[in-house]
N, C-alpha and C positions, 0 to 999 in steps of 0.2 A: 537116728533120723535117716529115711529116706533120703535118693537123690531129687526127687520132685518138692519136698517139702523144703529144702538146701537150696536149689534154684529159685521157687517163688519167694523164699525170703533177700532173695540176692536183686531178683528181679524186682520186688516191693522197693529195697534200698536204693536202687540202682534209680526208679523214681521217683522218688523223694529228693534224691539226691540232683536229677535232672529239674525237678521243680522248684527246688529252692535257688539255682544255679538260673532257672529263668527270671523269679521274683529278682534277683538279687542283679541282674543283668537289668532290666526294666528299669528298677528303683537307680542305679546309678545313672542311666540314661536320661532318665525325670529329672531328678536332680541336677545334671547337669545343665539342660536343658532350660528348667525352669530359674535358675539362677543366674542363666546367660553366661554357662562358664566362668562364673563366678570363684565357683568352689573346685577342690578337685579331689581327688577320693585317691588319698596313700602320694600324695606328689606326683600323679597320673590324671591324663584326663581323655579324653577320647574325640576326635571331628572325623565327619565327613568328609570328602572332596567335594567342591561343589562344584570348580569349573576345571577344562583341560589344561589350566595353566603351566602344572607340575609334569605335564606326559612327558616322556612314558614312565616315566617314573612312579607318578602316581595317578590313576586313572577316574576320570568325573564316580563317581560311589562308593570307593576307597574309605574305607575304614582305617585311620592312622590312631596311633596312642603314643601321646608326647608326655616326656616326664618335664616337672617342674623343676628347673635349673638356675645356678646363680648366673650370671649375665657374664661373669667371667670365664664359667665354662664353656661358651659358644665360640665354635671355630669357625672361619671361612669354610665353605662346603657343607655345614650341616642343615639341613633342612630346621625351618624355625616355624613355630603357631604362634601368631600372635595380633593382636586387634587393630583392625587400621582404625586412625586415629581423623585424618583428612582425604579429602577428594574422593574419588571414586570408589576407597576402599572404607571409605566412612563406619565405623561401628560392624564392619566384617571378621569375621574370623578368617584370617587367610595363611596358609602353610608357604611359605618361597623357600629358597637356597641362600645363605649369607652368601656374598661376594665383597662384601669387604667389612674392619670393624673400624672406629674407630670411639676418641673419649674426649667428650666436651670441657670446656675450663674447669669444673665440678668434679671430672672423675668420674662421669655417667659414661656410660656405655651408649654409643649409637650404630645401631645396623643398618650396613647398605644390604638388600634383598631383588632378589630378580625372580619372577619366577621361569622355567623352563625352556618356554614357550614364548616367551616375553622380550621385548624387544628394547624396553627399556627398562629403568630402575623402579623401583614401589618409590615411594614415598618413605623419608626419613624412620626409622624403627628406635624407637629409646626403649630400654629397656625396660621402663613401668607398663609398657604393652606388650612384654613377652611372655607368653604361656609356655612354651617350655619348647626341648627338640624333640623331634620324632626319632623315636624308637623302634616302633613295629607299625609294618604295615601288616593285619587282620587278616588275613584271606578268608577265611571262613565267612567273617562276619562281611567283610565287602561281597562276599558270593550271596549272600543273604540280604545282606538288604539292597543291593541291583536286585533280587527278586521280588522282594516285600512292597518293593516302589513302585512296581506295576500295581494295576487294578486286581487283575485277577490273582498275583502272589497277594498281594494285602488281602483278600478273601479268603486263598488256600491255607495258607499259613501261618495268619493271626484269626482272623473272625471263625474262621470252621474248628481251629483245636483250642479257642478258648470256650466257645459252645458245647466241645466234647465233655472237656473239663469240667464245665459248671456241669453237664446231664450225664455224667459219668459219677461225680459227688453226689447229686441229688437222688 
């Protein structure tokens, strides 16, 4: 075998391989999404930022990936995801900082949470609202989707190369 015939087979796989790695990036997105973070895929689950509460730490389109944790493992200072329950944060998904733990008459776990920026406390945290601690903060994908969110990235870089795709197959 030539070196041309070696390369376009590298560069076929190297496609395929970039394509099943979008599908597969989508489908967990969907899923999560459509479940209302319901589910989470390997004890992982993935949010956005939505407000500057976390800065600088974590900035409004920040792409975080929190692992699914027992309630025991959470320390003061770890950054937490998890679902307000009352007030303002009513049925949110919202990422804060533990600042304090403490354990009801039961043996449950309750989190005090501040976020960054915040001037005072969230609202009481029990543990059947926590999705897990953050892990990794994404840069790639936070560089990408503050792109995608605009008008014109949501054209450039979904609508025009899923077009290619279909009239590229076709």
């Amino acid at each position: 075998m030539d070196f041309k015939k070696i390369m376009k087979i590298v560069v076929k796989g190297l496609r395929i391989f970039c394509y099943i790695l979008f599908v597969c990036f989508i489908l967990s997105v969907c899923l999560q999404r459509f479940s209302k973070n319901e589910i989470s895929i390997f004890n992982y689950r993935m949010f956005t930022v939505a407000s500057g509460s976390m800065e600088p730490k974590y900035m409004i389109g920040d792409v975080l990936f929190s692992k699914d944790v027992a309630a025991s493992e959470v320390k003061i200072g770890d950054a937490i995801t998890y679902l307000g329950k009352t007030g303002d944060v009513a049925n949110k998904v919202i990422t804060h900082e533990v600042v304090d733990i403490e354990k009801d008459e039961n043996g449950k776990y309750i989190f005090h949470t501040k976020g960054l920026t915040n001037l005072i406390e969230d609202p009481i945290v029990y543990e059947d609202q926590l999705y897990g601690i953050v892990i990794h903060k994404a840069f790639l994908l936070s560089f990408v989707y503050k792109i995608i969110s605009t008008p014109v990235g949501f054209y450039a870089f979904i609508i025009i190369p899923i077009m290619y795709i279909i009239g590229s197959e076709i």
